[in-house]
C-alpha positions in Angstrom: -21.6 -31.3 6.6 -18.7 -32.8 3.9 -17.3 -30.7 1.2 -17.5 -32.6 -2.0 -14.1 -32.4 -3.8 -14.1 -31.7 -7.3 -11.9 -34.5 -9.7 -13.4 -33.7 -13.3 -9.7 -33.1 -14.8 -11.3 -30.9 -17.5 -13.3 -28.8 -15.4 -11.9 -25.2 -15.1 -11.0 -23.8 -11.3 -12.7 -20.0 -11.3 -9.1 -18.6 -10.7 -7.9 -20.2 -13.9 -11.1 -18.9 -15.9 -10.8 -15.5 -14.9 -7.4 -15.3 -15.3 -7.7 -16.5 -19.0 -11.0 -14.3 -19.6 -9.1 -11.4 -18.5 -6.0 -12.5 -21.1 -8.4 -12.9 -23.5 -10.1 -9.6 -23.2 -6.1 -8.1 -23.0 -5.3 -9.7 -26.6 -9.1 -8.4 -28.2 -8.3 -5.2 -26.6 -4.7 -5.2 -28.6 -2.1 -7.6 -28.1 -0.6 -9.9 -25.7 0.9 -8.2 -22.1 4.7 -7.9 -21.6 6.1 -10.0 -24.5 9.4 -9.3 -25.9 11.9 -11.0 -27.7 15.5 -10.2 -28.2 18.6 -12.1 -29.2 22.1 -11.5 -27.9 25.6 -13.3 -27.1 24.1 -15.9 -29.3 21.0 -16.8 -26.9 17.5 -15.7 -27.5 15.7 -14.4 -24.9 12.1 -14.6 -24.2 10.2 -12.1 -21.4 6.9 -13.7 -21.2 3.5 -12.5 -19.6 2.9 -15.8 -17.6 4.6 -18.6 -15.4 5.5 -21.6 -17.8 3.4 -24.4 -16.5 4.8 -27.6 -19.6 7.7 -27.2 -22.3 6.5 -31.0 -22.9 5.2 -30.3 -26.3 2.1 -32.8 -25.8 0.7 -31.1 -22.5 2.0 -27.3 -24.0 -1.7 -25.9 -23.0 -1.5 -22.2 -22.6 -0.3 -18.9 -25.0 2.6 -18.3 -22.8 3.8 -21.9 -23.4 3.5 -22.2 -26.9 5.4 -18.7 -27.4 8.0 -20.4 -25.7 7.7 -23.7 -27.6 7.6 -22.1 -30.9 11.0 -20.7 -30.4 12.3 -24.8 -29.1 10.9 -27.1 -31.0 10.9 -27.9 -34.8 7.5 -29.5 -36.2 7.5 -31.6 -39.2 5.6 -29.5 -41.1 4.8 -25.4 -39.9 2.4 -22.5 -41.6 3.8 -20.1 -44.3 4.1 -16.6 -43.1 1.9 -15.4 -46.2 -1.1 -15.9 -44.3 -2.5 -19.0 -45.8 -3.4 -22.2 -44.4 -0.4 -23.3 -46.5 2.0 -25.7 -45.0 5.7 -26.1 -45.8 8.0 -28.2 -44.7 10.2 -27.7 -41.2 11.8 -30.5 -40.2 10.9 -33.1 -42.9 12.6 -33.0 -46.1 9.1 -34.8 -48.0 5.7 -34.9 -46.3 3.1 -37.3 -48.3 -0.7 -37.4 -46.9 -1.6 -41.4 -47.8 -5.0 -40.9 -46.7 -7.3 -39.7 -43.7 -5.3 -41.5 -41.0 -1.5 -42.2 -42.4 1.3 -40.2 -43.5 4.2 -40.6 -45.1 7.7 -38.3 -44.4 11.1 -38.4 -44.6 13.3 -36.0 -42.2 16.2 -34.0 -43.6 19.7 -34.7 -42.8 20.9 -34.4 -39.3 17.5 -35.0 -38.0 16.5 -37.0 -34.8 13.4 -38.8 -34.7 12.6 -39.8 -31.4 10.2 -42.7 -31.0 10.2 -43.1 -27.0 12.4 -46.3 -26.8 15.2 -44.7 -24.5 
């Protein structure tokens, strides 16, 4: 008798599904678990409700990793707090939509663009 080992990278482990079923129902039921934020001695500080599995912001996958993002990274553009689907600009100074697939930006003073090349 062999044991046939799974390798479908998108397929979801039971562990994993009811852990994040049971998140789920937590938030529905009236917020996220253990999450606080504070700021003191000039450092922010972040208790979060799960391990941090990726601060890489491509493979940032979970809630408790983007909390954590959010608070690190800038994004050219982010969401106006008014409750819109409104965008304003973050770390770009202009942001110009050219057409499905192309965009055109410029960053605002003092900011890095980092295009992988060392």
């Amino acid at each position: 008798m062999s044991i046939r080992k799974n390798t479908d990278p998108f397929q979801i482990k039971r562990r994993d599904f009811l852990r994040q079923s049971t998140l789920a129902g937590l938030v529905m039921a009236g917020g996220l678990p253990g999450i606080n934020w504070a700021a003191w001695d000039g450092q922010l500080h972040i208790r979060n409700y799960n391990d941090l599995s990726s601060l890489d912001p491509p493979y940032i996958l979970s809630g408790a990793d983007a909390l954590v993002g959010e608070a690190l990274f800038q994004t050219l553009l982010r969401f106006k707090t008014d409750g819109t689907w409104d965008t304003e600009p973050d770390a770009a100074e202009h942001f110009e939509q050219l057409d499905d697939r192309h965009y055109a930006f410029r960053l605002k003073p003092g900011q890095l663009f980092s295009d992988d090349c060392g």
